[in-house]
N, C-alpha and C positions, 0 to 999 in steps of 0.2 A: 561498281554497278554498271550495266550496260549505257549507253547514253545514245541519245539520238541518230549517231552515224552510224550504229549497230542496226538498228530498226529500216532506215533508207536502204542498205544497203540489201536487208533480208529481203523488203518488197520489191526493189529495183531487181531481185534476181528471179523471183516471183513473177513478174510480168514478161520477164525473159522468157520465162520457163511454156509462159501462157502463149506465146506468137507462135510456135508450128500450128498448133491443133485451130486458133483463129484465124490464120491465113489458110491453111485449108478447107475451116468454113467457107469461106469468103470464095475464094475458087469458086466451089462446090455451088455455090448461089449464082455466081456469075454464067458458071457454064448451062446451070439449070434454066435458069432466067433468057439467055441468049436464044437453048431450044425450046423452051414456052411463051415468052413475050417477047421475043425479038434483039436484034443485038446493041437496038439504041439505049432500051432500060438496063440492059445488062452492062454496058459501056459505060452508063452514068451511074450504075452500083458498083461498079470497081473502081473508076477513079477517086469517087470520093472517101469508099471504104479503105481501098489503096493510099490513098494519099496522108489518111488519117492514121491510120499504120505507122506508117513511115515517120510520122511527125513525133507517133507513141514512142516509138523506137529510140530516134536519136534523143528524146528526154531519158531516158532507160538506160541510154548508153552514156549519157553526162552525167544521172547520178551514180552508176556504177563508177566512174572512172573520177568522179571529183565529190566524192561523200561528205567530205570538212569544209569544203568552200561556205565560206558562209552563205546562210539564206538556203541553203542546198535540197533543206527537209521540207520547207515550205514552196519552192519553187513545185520541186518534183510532185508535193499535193496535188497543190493547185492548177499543176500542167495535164496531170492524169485525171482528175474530174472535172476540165475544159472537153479533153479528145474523148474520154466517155460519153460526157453530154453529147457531142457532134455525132461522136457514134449512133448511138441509141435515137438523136433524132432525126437523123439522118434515114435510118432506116422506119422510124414511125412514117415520116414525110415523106418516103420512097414507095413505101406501102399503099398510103393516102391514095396518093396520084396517079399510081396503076390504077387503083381501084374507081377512079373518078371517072381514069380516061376508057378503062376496059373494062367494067362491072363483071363482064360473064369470066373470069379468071378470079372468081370470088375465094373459091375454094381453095385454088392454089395461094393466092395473097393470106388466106389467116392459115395455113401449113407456116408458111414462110412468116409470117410475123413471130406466130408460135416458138419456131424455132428460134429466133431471133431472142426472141422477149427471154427463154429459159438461158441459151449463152451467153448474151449479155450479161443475166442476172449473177449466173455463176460464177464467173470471170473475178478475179482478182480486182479487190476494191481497198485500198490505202484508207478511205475513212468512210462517214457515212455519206456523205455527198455523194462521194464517187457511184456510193450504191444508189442512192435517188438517181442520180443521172443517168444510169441504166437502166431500171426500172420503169422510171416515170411517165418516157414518151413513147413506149408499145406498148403501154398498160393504156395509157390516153386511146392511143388508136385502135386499142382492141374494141375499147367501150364504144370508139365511134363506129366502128363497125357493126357491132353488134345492135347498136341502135338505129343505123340507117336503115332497117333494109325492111322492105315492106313484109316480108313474111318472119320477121320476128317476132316472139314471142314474150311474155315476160321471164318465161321459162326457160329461154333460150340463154336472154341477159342474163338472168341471175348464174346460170349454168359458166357461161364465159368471166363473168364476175369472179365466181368462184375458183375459175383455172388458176385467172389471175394472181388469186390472195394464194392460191396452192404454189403458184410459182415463187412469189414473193417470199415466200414463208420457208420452202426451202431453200430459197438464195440466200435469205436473211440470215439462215442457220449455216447453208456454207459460208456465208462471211465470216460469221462467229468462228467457224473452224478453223478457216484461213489465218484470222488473226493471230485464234491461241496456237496455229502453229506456228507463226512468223514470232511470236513470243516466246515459244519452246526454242525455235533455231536462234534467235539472240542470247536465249539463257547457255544453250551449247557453246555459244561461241566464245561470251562470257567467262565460262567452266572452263574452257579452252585457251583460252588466253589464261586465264589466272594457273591450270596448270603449268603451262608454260613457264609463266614468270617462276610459278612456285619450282619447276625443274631447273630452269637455268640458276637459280640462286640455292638450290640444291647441290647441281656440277659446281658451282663457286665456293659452296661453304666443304662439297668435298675434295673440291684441288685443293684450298687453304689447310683441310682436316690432315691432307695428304705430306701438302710441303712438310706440318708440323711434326707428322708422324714423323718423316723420314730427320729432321732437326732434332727432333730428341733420341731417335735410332741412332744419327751420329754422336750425341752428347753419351750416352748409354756407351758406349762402344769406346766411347773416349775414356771414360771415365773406366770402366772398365781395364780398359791396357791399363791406363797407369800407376790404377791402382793392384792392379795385379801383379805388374812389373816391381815393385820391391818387396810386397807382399809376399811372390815367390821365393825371393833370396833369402828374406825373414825367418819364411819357413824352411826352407831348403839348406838352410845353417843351423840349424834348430835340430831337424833330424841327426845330422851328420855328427852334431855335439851328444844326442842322446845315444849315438853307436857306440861313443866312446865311454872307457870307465870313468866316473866321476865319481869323488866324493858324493855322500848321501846324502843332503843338504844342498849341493850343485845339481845333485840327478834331479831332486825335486823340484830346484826352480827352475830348471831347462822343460819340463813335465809341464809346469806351469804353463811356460812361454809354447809350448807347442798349443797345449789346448786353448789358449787364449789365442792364437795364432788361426786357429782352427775356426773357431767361433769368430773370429773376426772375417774370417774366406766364407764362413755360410752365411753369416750375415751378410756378406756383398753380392753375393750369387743371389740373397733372398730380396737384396733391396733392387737388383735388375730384375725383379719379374713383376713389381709394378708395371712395368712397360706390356706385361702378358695380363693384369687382372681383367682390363674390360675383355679382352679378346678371347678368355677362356682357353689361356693353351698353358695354365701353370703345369710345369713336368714333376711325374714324381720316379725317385732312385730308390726304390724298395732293396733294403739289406736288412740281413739281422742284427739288432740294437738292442743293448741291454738297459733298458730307460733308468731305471737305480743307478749303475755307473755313471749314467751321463749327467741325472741329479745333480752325485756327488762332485762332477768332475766341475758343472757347472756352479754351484756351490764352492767349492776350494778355488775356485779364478775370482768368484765377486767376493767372496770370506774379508779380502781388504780392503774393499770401498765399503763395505758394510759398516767395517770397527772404523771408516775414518769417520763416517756422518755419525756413528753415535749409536747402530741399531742394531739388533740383533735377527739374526736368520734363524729358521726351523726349518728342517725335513721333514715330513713324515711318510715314509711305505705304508700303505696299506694293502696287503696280500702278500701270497705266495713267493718268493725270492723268482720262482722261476717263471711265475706270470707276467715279472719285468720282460721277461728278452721276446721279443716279437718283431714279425716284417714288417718296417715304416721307413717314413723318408727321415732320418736323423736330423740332417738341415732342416726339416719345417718344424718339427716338435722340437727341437732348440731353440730356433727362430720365435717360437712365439712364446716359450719361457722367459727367454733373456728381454725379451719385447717387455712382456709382463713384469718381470721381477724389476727392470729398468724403471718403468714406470712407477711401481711400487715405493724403490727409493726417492726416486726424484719428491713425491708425495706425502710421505711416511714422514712427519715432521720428529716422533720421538717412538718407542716401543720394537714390537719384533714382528719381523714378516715370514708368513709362514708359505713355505711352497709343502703341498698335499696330494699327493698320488693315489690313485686308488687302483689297482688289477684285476677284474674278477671272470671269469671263463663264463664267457655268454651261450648260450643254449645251442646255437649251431658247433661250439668247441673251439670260439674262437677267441678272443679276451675284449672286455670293453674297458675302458681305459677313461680315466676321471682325473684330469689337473685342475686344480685350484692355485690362484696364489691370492693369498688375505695379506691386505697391506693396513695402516690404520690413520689411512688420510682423510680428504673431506668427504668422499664418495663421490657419488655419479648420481644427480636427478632421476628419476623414473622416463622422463619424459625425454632425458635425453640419452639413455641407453643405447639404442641402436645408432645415432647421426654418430657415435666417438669411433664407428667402426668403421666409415667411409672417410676414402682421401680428402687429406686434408684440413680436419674437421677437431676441434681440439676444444676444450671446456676452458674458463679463463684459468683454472687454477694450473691446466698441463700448457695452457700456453705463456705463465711465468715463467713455467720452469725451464723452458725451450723447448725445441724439437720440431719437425715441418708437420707434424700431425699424417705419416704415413705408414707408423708405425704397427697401429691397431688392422690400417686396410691391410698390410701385408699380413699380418696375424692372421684375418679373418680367409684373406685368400686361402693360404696355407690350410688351415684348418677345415676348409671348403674341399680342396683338394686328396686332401685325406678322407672326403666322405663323413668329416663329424659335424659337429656347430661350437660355436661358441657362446660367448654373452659375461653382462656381470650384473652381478646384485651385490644389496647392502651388505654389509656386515655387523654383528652386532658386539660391542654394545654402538662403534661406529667404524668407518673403512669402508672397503668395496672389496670383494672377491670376483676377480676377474678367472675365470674356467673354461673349459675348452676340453670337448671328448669325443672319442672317437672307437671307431672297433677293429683291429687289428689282427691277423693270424699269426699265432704260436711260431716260436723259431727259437735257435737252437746255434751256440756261439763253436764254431770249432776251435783247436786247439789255438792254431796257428793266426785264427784271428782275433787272440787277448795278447800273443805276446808283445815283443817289443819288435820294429823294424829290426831288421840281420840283413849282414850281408845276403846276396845270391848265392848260391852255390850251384855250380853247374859243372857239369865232365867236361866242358867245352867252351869258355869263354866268346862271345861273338864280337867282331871287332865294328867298332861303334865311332861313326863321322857325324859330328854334330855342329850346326852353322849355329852362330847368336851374336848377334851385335853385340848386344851390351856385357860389358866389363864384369862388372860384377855376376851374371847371371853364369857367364863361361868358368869363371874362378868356383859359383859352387858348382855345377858339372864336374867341373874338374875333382873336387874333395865328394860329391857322392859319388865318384864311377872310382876315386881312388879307395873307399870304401868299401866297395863292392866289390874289388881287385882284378876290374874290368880295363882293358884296351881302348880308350878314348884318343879321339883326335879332334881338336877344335879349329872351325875358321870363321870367319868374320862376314860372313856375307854370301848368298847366294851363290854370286860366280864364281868364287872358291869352292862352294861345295861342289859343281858341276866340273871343275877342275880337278879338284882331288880325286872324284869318283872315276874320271878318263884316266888318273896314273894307279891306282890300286881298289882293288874290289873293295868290299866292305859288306857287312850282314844287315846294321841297320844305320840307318839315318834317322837324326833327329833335326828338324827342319823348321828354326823359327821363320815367322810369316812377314813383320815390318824390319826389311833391311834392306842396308842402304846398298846401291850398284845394283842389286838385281834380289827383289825382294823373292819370296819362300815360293811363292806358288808361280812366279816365274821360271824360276831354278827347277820347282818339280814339273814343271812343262817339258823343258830344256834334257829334262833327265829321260822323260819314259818318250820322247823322242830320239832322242840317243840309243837307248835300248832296242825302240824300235827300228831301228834304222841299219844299226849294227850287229845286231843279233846279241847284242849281251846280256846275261841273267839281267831280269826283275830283280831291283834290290829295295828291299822292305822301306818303304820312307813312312814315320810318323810323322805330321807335324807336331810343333810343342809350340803354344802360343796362349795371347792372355785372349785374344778375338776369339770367342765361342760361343757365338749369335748363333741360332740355327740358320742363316742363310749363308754366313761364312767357312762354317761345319760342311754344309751342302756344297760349296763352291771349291771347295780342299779336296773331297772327295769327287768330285766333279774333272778336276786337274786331274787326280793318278793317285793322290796317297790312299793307303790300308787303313789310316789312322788319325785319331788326335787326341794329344797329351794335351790336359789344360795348367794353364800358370794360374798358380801357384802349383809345383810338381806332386802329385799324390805320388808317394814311395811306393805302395801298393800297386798302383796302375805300373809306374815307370819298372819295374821288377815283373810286370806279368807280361810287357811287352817285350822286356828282356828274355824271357825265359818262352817264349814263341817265335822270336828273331831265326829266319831257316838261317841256318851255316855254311854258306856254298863259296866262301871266302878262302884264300890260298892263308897259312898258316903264314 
């Protein structure tokens, strides 16, 4: 709330505002006065009108300049309806004694009070005093006027009476105005300070929103490389095992390790874009997806955690075989199966969980799409349905079971993203069916994308410089490019690679990002300076790395690369890079 120093300081700036236009009254009377009565009455109205100014002034100007001192509010009162009173009677008694000493200047003396009596009255008035003491003593000496004079009237008095209360009445009423303005300017300021504050603790809570932001951007990015860093070798010896013949029995469990392999990289990829759900930038990879294979693919990886708790799984298709394969992001509609079927087990004390598809071609010719997964645990409250969907947020029975409760917000985001919804309801005779649907456009699998990875084949093999720190990461390069019956050369570190490329050309570069002596995007500085310097072909540089934040993505392209492979290696990607690599390399 406003307090007392707010209110001083509106009026102190009020009486400021009031001294040009009074002090050019005051002139204005002087010089009048000088050429109609003389220049001794006019001498003795400006000294004392002057003087009393002056006196207003420096009160005007302490409480301006010292508002908190104590005693500050009542001084400033009681100082401004002292100089009012003087004022106002100053000029009642100036009036008088013309008129005593010079009667026939009658006419000019009630102009001059008139005026007097109306700016006084007008004038800025701190309380009601202040207004009595303006009013009081030209209102006296009007009445005395108008009563002394032998040719008046009664009619005359009541007429002057009446000015009077007419003056009063609208002074009265500018007072009123004055104040509820001086009350609206405190309310302003008020407003103004509280926004203020409410701004500056606004900029505070978003520099701290910001540090935080950027502390979990680094944690994200951490977490990321390292989990991606043997995640890649995981999978990248996984592939290279299913190139080879195996027994049928070994193909299968390699088949395994790949998909569960898989499903563990989109699950990572899907548990960083928490860091995107408030910000609304979850991305979507549209490919064509055969959703029944992925079922069953999903299905045969949890098949043995199933039998170890004790429970049985169902599939069920409902539609067309070929109203499965449709454009969708495969990571998020996996993402919130395994989400779901996850939850399912942990819950499902005994009996069989049923995962439930449905396909059916919606009116535009596109497919609407219906997952269910029925588990047969305790359920979900009614009332608490939608809080299990926001971070964080978990019922006591899902927080026995463990888990940070971020599992459902990613699901829901996903499913957000895809343009469907989701939600769960009861099951009967009890359980919860957790569902999630969406509409999707028709697609269509080509050959070459159900087989297995194959080697490259090319009329032209391209010869391939690839930098990597780590140990392990170089050894599977080494088994996928001898796979592929490719030309590889490996080094150890940026400044090598910028070395190598000075002793023999090369088609492409594969360029990790964190290494040691001179890390990835140093080295491609160092490169397409070179080239530029020397005139030597552009040589194709990918980088291959686990950092693929969009701001790091932006800053690799930013440096000079064509490209970026992400860790864990897609064999897909790495072979479409391969088979785009221009060949401008000496054989």
């Amino acid at each position: 709330m406003a307090d007392s120093t707010d209110y001083l300081k509106a009026y102190a700036d009020r009486y400021r505002d009031m001294f040009p236009v009074r002090l050019v009254t005051i002139a204005a009377i002087v010089i009048v006065g000088w050429w109609v009565i003389g220049w001794g009455w006019a001498t003795n109205f400006a000294v004392f009108q002057f003087g009393l100014y002056l006196v207003l002034w420096n009160v005007v100007q302490t409480a301006r300049a010292r508002p908190r001192a104590p005693g500050a509010e009542r001084r400033f009162r009681l100082s401004t309806e002292a100089v009012t009173l003087g004022l106002s009677t100053h000029n009642a008694l100036f009036i008088l004694a013309v008129w005593h000493s010079q009667p026939h200047y009658l006419d000019y003396l009630r102009l001059l009070l008139a005026g007097n009596l109306m700016v006084g009255a007008l004038q800025v008035h701190i309380s009601r005093r202040s207004f009595a003491a303006a009013v009081v003593p030209p209102s006296i000496a009007a009445m005395i006027l108008a009563s002394n004079q032998p040719q008046a009237t009664t009619g005359i008095k009541v007429a002057v009476g009446v000015f009077v209360l007419g003056v009063i009445a609208a002074s009265w009423r500018q007072w009123r105005s004055d104040r509820q303005t001086v009350e609206l300017m405190v309310a302003l300021t008020e407003r103004s300070r509280e926004l203020q504050t409410a701004l500056a603790q606004a900029e505070t809570d978003r520099a701290a929103a910001e540090r935080a932001n950027k502390a979990k951007s680094r944690f994200l990015a951490m977490i990321s490389h390292e989990v991606r860093t043997p995640l890649n070798v995981i999978l990248g010896l996984t592939e290279v095992l299913r190139g080879r013949r195996r027994p049928k029995a070994e193909a299968a469990v390699i088949d395994d390790m790949a998909e569960a392999g898989g499903m563990l990289l989109r699950l990572l990829n899907g548990a960083l874009d928490i860091s995107k759900i408030e910000s609304g930038e979850v991305d979507l990879r549209l490919a064509p997806v055969d959703l029944g294979e992925r079922l069953d693919a999903i299905a045969r990886v949890w098949r043995s955690r199933v039998d170890e708790l004790g429970l049985s799984l169902k599939i069920e298709l409902q539609g067309v075989r070929e109203h499965f394969v449709v454009m969708t992001d495969e990571g998020r509609v996996e993402q919130v199966l395994i989400n779901y079927l996850s939850n399912a087990l942990k819950l499902t004390p005994a009996g069989t969980i049923c995962i439930r598809i449905r396909a059916l071609p919606a009116a535009d010719g596109r497919i609407d799409l219906d997952f269910e997964v029925h588990d047969q645990g305790p359920g979900v409250p009614e009332d608490q349905r939608e809080r299990i969907f926001l971070p964080f947020e978990q019922l006591d029975a899902g927080r026995a079971a463990g888990g940070a409760g971020l599992g459902l917000a990613l699901c829901r985001a996903s499913v957000q993203a895809l343009g469907g919804a989701l939600g769960v309801r009861a099951a009967q005779p009890r359980g919860a069916v957790f569902w999630f649907r969406f509409t999707a456009e028709r697609a269509t699998l080509s050959t070459a994308a159900v087989q297995p990875h194959a080697s490259v084949a090319a009329p032209r093999a391209p010869r391939v410089l690839a930098a990597e720190d780590h140990a392990a990461n170089r050894k599977l390069l080494a088994l996928l490019f001898q796979s592929f019956g490719l030309d590889l050369v490996l080094v150890e570190n940026g400044r090598e690679a910028v070395e190598a490329l000075r002793a023999t050309p090369f088609d492409l570069v594969l360029m990790d990002v964190m290494m040691p002596v001179m890390d990835g995007v140093e080295a491609l500085t160092a490169i397409r300076a070179e080239e530029a310097a020397t005139g030597r072909p552009r040589t194709a540089i990918q980088m291959l790395t686990a950092n693929v934040f969009d701001e790091d993505v932006a800053r690799y392209m930013a440096a000079g690369a064509d490209g970026v492979l992400r860790k864990p290696i897609e064999i897909a990607a790495l072979q479409a890079v391969l088979s785009a690599a221009p060949q401008h390399a000496d054989a």
